[in-house]
C-alpha positions in Angstrom: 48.5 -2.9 45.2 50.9 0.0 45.4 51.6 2.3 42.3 53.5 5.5 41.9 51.0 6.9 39.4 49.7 10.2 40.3 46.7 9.7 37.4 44.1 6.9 38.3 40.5 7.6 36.6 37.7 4.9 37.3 35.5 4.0 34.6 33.5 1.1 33.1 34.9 -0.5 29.6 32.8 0.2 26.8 35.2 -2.1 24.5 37.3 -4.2 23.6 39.0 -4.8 20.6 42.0 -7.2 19.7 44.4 -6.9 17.2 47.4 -9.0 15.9 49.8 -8.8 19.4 47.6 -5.0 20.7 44.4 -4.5 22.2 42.6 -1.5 22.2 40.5 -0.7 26.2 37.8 1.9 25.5 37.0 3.0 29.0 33.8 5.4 29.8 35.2 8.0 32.6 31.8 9.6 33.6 30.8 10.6 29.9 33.8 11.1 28.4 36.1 7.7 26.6 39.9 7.2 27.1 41.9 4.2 25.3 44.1 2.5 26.4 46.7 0.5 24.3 47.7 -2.6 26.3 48.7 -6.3 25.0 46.4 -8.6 24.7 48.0 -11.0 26.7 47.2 -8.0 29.4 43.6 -7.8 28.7 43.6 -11.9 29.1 45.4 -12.0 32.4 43.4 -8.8 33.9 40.0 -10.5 32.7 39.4 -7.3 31.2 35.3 -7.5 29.1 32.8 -4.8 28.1 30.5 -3.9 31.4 33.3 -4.0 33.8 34.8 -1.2 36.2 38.1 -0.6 35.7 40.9 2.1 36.7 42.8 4.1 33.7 46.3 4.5 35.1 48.3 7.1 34.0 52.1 7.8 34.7 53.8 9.9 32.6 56.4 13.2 33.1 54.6 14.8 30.6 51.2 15.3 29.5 50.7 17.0 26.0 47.0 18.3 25.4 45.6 19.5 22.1 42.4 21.8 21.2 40.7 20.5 18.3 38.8 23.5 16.8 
């Protein structure tokens, strides 16, 4: 599979949790978590369960980071 994403980070999921139409991925990136905010028809059709690798894919033109003192 081709993507145009500059930002792929491979990790394992740590968890999963459904809501109402949203799903939120928790994904372990060599000690530190991301999540991801994907349907959950997505997490259905990508088999996507705790204990799996995955890839976080980011593509965006801007990235915004904050310091939290």
């Amino acid at each position: 599979m081709k993507i145009s994403a500059r930002n792929r980070l491979k990790g394992r999921i740590v968890e999963v949790k459904k809501g109402a139409t949203t799903a939120h991925v928790r994904l372990d990136i060599g000690g530190t978590v991301v999540t991801a905010s994907i349907t959950n028809e997505a997490v259905d059709e990508l088999g996507l369960a705790v204990g799996k690798e995955a890839f976080a894919v980011v593509k965006a033109s801007d990235v915004m980071i904050a310091i939290d003192d």
